[in-house]
N, C-alpha and C positions, 0 to 999 in steps of 0.2 A: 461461296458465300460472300454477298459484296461487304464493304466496309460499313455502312451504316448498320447492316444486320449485324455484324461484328459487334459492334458499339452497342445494340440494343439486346443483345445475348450477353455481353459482359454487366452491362446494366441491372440488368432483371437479377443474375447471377448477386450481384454487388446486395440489391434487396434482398434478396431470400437469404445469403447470409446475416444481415442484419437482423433482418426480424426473426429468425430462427436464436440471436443472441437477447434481443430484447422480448420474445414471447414468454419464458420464463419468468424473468423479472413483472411483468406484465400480469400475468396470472397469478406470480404472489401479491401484488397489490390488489389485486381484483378479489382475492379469498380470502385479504385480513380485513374484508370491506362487507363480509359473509357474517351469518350467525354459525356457532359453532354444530350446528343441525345443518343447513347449509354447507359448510365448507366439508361436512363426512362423509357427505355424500357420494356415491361413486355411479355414475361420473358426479364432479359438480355441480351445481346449479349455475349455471350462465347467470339465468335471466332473474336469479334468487333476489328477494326487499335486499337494499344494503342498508347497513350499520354500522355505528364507531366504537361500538361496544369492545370491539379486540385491543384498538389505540388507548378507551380509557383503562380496560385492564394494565395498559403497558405502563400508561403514567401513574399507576396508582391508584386510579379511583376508589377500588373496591377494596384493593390489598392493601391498601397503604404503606407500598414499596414505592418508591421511589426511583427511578431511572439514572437521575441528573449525576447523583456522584461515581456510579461507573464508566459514564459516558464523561465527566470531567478526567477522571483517571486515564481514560484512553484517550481521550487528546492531549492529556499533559505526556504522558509518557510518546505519544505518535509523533507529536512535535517538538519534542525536547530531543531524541533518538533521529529524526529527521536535519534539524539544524546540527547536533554534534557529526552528523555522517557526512553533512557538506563539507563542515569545517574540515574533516580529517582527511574525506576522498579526494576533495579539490584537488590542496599541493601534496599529495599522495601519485594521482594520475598526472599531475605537472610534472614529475621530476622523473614520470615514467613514460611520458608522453613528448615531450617540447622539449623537454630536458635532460633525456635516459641518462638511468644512474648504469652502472655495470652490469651485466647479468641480471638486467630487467625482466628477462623473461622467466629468468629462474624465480624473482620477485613474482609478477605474474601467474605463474604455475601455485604456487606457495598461499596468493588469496583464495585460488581455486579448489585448492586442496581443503582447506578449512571448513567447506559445505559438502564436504565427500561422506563426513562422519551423520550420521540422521541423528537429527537432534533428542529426537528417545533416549539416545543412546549417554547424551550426557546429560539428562535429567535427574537421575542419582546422586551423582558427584556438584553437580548445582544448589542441587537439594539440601543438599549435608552442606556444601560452603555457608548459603545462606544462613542456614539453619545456627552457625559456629558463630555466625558473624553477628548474629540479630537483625539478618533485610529479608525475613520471610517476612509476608505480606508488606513490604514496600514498594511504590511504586519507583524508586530511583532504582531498585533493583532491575525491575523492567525495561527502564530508559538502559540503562548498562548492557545489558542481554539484546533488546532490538539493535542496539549504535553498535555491536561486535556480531550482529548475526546479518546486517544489512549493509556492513561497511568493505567487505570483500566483493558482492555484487556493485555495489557503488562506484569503487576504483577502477575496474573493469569498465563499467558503462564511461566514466565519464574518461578514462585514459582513453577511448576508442571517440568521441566527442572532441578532445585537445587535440588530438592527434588530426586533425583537419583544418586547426590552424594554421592558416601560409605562416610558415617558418620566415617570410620576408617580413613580417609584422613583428615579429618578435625582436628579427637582428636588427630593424629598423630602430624598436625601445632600446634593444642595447646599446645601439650608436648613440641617442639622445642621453644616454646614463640611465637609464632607468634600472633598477637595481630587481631582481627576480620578483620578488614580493608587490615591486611596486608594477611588474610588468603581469605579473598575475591577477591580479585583484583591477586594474585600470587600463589594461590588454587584452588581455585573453579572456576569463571570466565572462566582460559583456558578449564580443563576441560566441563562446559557447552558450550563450545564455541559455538556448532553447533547449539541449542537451542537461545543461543543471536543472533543467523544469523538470524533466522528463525523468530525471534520477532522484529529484526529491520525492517526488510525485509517487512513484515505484516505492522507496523506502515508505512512504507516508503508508500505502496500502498495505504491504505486507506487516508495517507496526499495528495497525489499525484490525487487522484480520487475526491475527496471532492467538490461538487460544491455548495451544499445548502449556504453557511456561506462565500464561497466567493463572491458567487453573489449577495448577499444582503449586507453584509458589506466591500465593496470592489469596487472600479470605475476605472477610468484611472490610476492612478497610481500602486495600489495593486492587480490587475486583475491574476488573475491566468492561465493557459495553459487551465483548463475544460471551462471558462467563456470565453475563446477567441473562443475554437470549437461554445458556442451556436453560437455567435457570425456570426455564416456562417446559422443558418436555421432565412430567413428575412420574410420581410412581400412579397415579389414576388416570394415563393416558396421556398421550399427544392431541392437544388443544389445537389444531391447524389454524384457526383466523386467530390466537393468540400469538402464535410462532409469529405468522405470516407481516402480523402486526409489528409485532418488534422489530424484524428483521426488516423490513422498512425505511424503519423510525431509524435502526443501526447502520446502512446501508446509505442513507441518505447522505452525510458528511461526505463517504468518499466519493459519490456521484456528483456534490457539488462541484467538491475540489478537480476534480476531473473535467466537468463542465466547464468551469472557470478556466484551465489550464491547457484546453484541449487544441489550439492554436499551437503553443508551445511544444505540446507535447506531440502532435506530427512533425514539426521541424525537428525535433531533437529526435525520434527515433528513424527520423528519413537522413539523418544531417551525414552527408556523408555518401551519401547510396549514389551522386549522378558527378561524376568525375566532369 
């Protein structure tokens, strides 16, 4: 097989995974665009009238529910839990990366260990805390839960990010005086930048997708964007172009941020890969 064939077999390969990821996605925007006669159809209707009847079910029209305050909820909590897991992962993986403290690894094993337990498992004893404390249906309880359940993956990623800084850039800030803080935050940091993308970004989505721990410690007021889509499958059936609707509409925030970031976020999950 010469080389061009090579390159146009990896190619073609390169597309059919793609669209095999984006067909999905694809067909549920094409079914919440369906009447819910259309979308039950089996198979679907391809070529079915479309309609926005699913999207104004979502906003309200008919039910007059509201969307905006669960979806404020899940941004405040996604990015509240995102900016504390930078602050704490950054000189978390600086001092385990650029700077190993002693028995790093034994550090390193020990974030690891903490995502061994499934979080079912301590949904009880969370339950009853909140419960004792009065932060059931709060959403700083949330921010709390995602920044401790996103912050072990985080030091991980981003210790393995620092750790590819030329250590000659660093002993160089130390000769000038630069004091660790000051060599973190106006050394290092930019340098890893595309790597901090790529780890907020990750925290961002797994706060953002989270349903377990909103749904149970969470009601009318702290309700999140996941807990408002169940919210559409009732006891008179699964509404497909109602679902398909919402999840969309829910869906849409982290494709932005993705899209926006997606530069970044090759660098940082390549950073490191070509010695």
């Amino acid at each position: 097989m010469t080389a061009p064939v090579r390159r146009g077999v990896r190619a073609l390969t390169a597309w059919l995974c793609a669209l095999s990821f984006f067909l999905p996605f694809a067909w549920m925007v094409l079914t919440s665009l369906h009447s819910e006669q259309d979308a039950a159809t089996n198979p679907p209707g391809v070529g079915a009238a479309l309609t926005l009847d699913g999207y104004r079910e979502f906003f309200g029209a008919s039910t007059g529910t509201s969307p905006w305050p669960p979806l404020i909820n899940s941004v405040t909590a996604s990015v509240t839990s995102t900016l504390l897991v930078l602050a704490l992962a950054l000189p978390a993986a600086y001092a385990l990366s650029v700077r190993p403290v002693r028995k790093w690894r034994d550090v390193l094993f020990f974030f690891l260990s903490t995502k061994m337990l499934p979080a079912v498992a301590g949904l009880l004893p969370l339950y009853l805390i909140a419960q004792n404390t009065g932060m059931l249906d709060n959403i700083w309880l949330l921010v709390i839960l995602y920044t401790s359940m996103n912050l072990p993956i985080a030091v991980w990623m981003m210790r393995s990010f620092l750790a590819e800084v030329p250590r000659e850039v660093v002993e160089a800030a130390a000769i000038d005086g630069a004091g660790p803080a000051t060599t973190l935050l106006r050394i290092v940091a930019p340098v890893a930048m595309p790597g901090i993308a790529a780890t907020a970004l990750i925290s961002f989505i797994f706060s953002w997708n989270e349903l377990l721990f909103a749904r149970v410690l969470t009601g009318v007021v702290a309700g999140t964007a996941p807990v408002f889509l169940t919210g559409f499958v009732t006891s008179q059936g699964l509404f497909l172009a109602k679902v398909c609707a919402a999840a969309v509409c829910i869906s849409l925030p982290v494709l932005v941020a993705g899209f926006a970031a997606q530069d970044k976020l090759v660098q940082g999950l390549s950073l490191g890969a070509v010695k």
